[in-house]
C-alpha positions in Angstrom: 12.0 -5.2 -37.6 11.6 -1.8 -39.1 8.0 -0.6 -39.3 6.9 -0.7 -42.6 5.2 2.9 -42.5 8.3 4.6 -41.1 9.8 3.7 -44.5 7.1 5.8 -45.9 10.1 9.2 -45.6 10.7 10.2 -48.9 13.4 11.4 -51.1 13.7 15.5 -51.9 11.5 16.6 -54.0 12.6 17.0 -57.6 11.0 20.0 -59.2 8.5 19.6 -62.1 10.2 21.3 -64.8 13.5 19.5 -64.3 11.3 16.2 -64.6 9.8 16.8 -67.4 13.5 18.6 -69.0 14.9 14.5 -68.2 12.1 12.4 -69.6 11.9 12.2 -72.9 7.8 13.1 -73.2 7.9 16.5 -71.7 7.0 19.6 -73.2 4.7 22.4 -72.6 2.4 22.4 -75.5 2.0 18.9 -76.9 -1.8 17.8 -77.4 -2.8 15.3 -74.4 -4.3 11.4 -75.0 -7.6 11.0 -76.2 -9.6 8.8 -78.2 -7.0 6.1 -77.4 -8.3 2.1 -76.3 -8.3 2.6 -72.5 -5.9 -0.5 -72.1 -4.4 -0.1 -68.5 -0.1 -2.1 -67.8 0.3 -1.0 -63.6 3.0 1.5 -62.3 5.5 -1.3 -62.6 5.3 -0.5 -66.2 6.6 3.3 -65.9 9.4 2.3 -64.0 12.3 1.8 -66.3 11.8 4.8 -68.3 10.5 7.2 -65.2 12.9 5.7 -62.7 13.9 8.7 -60.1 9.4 9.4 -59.9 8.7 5.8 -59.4 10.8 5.3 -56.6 9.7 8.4 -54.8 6.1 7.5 -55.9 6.7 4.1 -54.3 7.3 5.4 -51.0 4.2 7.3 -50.5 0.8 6.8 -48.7 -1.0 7.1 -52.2 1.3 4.0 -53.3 0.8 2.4 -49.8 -2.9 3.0 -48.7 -4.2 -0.5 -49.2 -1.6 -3.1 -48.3 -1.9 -7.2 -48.4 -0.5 -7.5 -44.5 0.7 -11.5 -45.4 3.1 -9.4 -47.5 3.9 -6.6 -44.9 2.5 -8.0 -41.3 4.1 -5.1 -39.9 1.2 -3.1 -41.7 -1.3 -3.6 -39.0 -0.3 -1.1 -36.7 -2.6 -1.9 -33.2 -1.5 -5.2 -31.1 -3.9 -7.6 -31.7 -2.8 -9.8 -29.0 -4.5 -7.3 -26.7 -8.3 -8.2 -26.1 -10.9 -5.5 -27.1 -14.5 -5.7 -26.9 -14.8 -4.1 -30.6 -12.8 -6.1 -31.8 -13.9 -9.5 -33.3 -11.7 -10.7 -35.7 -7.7 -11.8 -35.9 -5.3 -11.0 -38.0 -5.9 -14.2 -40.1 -9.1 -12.7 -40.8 -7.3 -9.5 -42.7 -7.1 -9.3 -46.0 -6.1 -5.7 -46.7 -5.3 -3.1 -44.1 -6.5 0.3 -45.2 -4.7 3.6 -44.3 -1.4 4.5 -42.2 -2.1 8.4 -41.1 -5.4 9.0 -38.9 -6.9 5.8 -38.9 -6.7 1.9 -39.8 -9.5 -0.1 -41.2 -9.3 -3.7 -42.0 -11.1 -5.6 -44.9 -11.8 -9.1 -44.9 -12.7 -10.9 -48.2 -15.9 -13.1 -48.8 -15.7 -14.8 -52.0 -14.9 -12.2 -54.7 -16.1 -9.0 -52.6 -14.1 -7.3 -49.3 -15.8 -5.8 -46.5 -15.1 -3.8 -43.4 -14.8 -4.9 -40.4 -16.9 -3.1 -37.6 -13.6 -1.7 -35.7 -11.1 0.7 -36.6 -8.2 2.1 -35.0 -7.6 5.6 -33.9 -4.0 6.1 -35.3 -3.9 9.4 -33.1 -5.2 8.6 -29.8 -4.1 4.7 -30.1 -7.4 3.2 -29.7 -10.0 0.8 -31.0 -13.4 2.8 -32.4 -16.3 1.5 -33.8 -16.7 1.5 -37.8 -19.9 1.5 -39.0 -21.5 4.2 -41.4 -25.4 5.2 -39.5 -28.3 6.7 -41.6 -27.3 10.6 -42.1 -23.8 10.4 -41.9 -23.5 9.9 -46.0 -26.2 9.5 -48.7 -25.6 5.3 -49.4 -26.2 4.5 -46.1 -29.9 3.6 -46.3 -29.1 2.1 -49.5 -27.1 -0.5 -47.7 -28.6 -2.8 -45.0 -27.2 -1.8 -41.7 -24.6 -5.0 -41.8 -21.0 -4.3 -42.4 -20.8 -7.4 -44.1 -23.5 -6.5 -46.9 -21.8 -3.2 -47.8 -19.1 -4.7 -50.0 -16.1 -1.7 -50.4 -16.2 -2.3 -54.3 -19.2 0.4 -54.8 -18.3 1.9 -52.1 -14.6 2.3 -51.8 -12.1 0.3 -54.1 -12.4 2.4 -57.1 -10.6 5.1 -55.3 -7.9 3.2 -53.9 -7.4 1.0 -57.0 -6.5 1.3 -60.8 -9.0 0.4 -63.3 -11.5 -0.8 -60.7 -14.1 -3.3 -62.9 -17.3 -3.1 -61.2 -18.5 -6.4 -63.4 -15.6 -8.9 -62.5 -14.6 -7.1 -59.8 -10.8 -7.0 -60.5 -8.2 -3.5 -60.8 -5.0 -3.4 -62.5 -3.7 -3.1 -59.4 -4.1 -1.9 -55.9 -3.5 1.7 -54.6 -3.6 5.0 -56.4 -0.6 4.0 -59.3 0.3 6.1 -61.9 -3.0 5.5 -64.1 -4.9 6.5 -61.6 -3.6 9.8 -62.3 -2.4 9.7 -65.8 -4.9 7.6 -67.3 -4.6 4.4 -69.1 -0.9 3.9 -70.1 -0.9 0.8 -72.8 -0.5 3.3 -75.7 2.0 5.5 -74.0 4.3 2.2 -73.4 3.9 0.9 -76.8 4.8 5.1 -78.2 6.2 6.8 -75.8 5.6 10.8 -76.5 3.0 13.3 -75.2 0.3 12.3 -77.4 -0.3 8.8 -76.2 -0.2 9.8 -72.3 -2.3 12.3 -70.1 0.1 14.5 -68.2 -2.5 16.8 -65.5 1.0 19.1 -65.6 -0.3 20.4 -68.9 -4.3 20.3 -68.3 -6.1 23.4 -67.9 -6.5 24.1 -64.3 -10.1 22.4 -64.1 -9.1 19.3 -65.7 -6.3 19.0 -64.1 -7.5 19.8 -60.7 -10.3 17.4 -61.1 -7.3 14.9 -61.1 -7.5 15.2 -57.4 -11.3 15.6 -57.4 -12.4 12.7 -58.6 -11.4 10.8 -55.3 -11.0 13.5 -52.8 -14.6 14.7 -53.2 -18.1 13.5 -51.5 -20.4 13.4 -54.7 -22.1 10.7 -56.3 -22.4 8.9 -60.3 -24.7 10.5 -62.0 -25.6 7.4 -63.3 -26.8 5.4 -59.6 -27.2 2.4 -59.2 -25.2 0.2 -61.7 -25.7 -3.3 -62.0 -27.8 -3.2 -58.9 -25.2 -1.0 -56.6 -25.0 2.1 -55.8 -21.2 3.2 -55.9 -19.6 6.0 -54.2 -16.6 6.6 -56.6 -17.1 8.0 -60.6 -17.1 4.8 -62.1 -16.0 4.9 -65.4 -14.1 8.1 -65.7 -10.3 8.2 -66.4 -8.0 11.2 -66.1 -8.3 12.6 -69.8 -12.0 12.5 -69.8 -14.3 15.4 -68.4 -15.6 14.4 -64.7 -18.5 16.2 -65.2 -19.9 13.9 -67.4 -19.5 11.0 -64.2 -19.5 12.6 -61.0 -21.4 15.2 -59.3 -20.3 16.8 -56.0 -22.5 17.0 -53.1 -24.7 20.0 -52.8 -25.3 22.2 -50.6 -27.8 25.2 -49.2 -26.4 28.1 -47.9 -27.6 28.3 -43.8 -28.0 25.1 -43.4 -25.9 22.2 -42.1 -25.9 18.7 -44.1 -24.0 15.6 -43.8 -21.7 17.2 -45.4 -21.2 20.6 -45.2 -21.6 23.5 -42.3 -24.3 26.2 -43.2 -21.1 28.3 -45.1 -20.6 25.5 -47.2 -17.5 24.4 -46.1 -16.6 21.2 -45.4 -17.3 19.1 -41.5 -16.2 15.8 -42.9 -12.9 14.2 -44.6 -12.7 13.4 -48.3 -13.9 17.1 -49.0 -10.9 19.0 -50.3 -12.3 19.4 -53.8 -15.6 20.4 -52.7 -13.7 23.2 -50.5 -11.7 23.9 -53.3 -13.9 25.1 -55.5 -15.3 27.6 -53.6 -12.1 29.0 -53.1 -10.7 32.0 -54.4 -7.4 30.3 -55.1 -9.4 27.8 -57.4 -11.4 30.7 -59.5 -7.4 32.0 -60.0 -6.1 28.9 -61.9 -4.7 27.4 -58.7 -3.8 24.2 -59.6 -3.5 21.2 -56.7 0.0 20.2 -58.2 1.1 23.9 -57.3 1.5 23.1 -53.6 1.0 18.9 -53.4 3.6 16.7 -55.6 1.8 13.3 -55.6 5.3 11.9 -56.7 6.9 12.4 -53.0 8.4 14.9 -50.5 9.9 14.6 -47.2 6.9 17.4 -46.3 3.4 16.7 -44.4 1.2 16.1 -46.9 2.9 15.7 -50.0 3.5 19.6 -49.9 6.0 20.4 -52.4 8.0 23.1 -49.2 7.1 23.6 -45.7 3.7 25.4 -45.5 4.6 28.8 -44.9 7.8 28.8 -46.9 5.2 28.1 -49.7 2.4 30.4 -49.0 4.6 33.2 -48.6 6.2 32.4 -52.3 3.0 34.0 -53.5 1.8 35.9 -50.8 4.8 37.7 -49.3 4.0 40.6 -47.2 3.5 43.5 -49.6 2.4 41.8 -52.3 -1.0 42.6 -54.5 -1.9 39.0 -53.1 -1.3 40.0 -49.7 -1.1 40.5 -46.5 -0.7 44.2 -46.8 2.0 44.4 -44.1 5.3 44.3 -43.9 6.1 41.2 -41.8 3.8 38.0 -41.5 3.9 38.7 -37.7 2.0 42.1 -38.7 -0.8 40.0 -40.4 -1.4 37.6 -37.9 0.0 39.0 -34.7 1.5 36.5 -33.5 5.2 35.6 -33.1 7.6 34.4 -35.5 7.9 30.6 -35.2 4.4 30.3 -33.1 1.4 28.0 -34.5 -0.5 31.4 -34.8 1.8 32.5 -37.3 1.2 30.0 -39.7 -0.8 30.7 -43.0 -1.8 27.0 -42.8 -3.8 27.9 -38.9 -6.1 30.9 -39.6 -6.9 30.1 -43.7 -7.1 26.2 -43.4 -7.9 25.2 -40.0 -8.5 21.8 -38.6 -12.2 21.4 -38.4 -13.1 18.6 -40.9 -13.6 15.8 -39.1 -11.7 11.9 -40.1 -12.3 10.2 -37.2 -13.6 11.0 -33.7 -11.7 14.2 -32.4 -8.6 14.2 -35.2 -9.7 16.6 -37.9 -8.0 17.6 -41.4 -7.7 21.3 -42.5 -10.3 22.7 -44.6 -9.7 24.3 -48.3 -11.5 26.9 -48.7 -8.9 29.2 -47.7 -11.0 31.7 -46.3 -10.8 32.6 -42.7 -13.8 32.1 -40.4 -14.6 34.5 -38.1 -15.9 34.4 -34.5 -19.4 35.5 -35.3 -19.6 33.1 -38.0 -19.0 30.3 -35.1 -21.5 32.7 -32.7 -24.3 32.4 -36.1 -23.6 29.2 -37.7 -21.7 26.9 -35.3 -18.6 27.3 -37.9 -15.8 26.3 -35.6 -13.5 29.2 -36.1 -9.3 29.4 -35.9 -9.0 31.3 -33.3 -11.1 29.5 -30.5 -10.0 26.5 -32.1 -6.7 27.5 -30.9 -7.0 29.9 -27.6 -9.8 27.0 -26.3 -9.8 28.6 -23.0 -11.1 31.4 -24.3 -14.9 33.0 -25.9 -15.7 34.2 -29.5 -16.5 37.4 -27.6 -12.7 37.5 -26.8 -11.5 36.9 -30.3 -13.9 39.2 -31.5 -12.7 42.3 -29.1 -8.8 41.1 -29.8 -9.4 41.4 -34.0 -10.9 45.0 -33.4 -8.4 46.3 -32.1 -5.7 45.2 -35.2 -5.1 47.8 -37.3 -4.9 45.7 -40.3 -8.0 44.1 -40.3 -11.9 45.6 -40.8 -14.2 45.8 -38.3 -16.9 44.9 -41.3 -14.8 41.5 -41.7 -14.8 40.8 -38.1 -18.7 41.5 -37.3 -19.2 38.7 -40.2 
């Protein structure tokens, strides 16, 4: 049988402009939904007259992150013939297996609410790890009593990985992050098709439409907390074409000093962070959108990037350029060889130090490099350490002195 994630490749990536030339809604300037009935109809609904995005769409992680494994079996990825003392439950007991890339959690339902089991498994390293969320590792946890089976993933994670999550009856639209999730309630738009009865984040300013992306991949909390006697860890109630702000508040932070959360910089040490990275970045207060390097449709690139990492970076900032680097050759800039891991944008300006589970980390996305002293002031884990671990931050800090092409002032910070 063929595994059911390796059918995750997707097709090429069709450019944005060329899918907005075929389908009959597109244009640049049309007005966006609002003050429509928020009446939800699933993805299945956009398929006939959005056929070529659907099917890419369909093949993604975003369309696959929860999955019903007595419809795929092939789902659960660890053999649970094989005895392990963490793990206490069968496959029987599975009701939806949650995620395909780092690691694997399993949800069990109990009447009409699903909760976690205490095991997950370390997609990386192929082994079994506890689950189980302690006092100070996120702001809910001593909200909740320390029982996986009274932390229901409703409030706490099903309005992310759902459409139209109803925190009363407890149903969605439908499972995974579908088309609404990202476009908002679609009813209207099936009944009229145009611009003006769908939300297209194409065509939002860059904060609204970046807060697409926000409102799940974000630690915050509701500014309204609890609701109906929970306290939920997703914006309930917002929709894309209504302001976030008025539902969600990130996490905060104190410069020098480390939270749950963030290092003393403010950047990120945990997963599900890349819009409170993003914000701070430089490529945010430009009018970066998300959508200019992910396409939440499908690639056949890590990530959902819409070209290879560097081929896209350098789109912008080619050597030369007013955005930089100010040499002539990326191997000038980062001094290492054509081809190496050192000579990827992606290593020095988002490194791997967020952590999703034990020692597998996701890049950060602030952009901004971090230098040895940083790590030496703040225990910032910094690129090139991270890299070169045989080596000191005393090291890295001698090498970048001696590079023409970059100050001594940025270095000594």
């Amino acid at each position: 049988m063929v595994s059911y994630f390796s059918k995750l490749n997707v097709l090429f990536f069709l450019p944005l402009c060329l899918i907005l030339a075929q389908n009959p809604c597109s244009g640049a300037d049309a007005p966006v939904q609002s003050g429509l009935a928020a009446h939800y109809v699933g993805s299945t609904a956009c398929q006939t007259c959005h056929p070529q995005i659907y099917q890419r769409w369909k093949k993604t992680r975003m369309a696959n992150v929860v999955v019903d494994p007595r419809e795929h079996p092939e789902a659960i990825l660890p053999d649970l013939t094989k005895p392990d003392s963490l793990v206490k439950f069968t496959k029987d007991d599975i009701a939806f297996v949650y995620g395909s890339k780092w690691k694997q959690r399993y949800f069990t339902k109990v009447g009409d609410d699903y909760f976690p089991e205490p095991a997950q498994w370390d997609i990386t390293n192929q082994v079994w790890r506890p689950y189980f969320v302690k006092n100070g590792t996120d702001w809910w946890a001593s909200l909740y009593p320390p029982d996986n089976f009274k932390r229901p993933t409703g409030p706490l994670c099903d309005g992310c990985h759902s459409v139209n999550y109803n925190i009363k009856t407890k149903t969605v639209t439908e499972w995974n992050v579908g088309c609404e999730r990202c476009h908002g309630p679609g009813g209207e738009h099936v009944k009229r098709p145009s611009q003006a009865t769908i939300t297209n984040p194409a065509r939002l300013d860059f904060v609204s439409a970046n807060d697409a992306c926000i409102q799940c991949h974000s630690q915050g909390q509701p500014l309204q907390n609890p609701m109906e006697g929970k306290y939920y860890d997703w914006p309930v109630g917002f929709h894309v074409g209504l302001k976030l702000g008025d539902f969600w508040r990130l996490e905060e932070h104190k410069l020098g000093e480390p939270t749950f959360t963030h290092f003393p910089d403010g950047t990120a040490h945990k997963n599900r962070m890349q819009g409170n990275d993003y914000v701070q970045s430089l490529m945010y207060n430009r009018g970066v959108k998300c959508s200019s390097c992910h396409d939440v449709h499908g690639t056949d690139n890590n990530a959902l990037l819409i070209k290879p990492a560097n081929v896209m970076c350098l789109e912008c900032h080619g050597p030369g350029s007013p955005n930089g680097p100010h040499t002539a050759t990326a191997e000038e800039h980062t001094h290492h060889q054509a081809g190496s891991t050192g000579n990827e944008c992606v290593s020095c300006h988002m490194p791997k130090i967020e952590q999703t589970i034990a020692d597998v980390n996701v890049r950060s996305h602030t952009f901004r490099f971090i230098s040895p002293a940083m790590t030496d002031t703040y225990k910032i884990p910094n690129p090139c350490t991270s890299c070169h671990k045989d080596k000191t931050t005393a090291w890295a800090a001698r090498q970048m002195k001696n590079w023409p092409n970059v100050s001594p002032w940025r270095v000594a910070q």
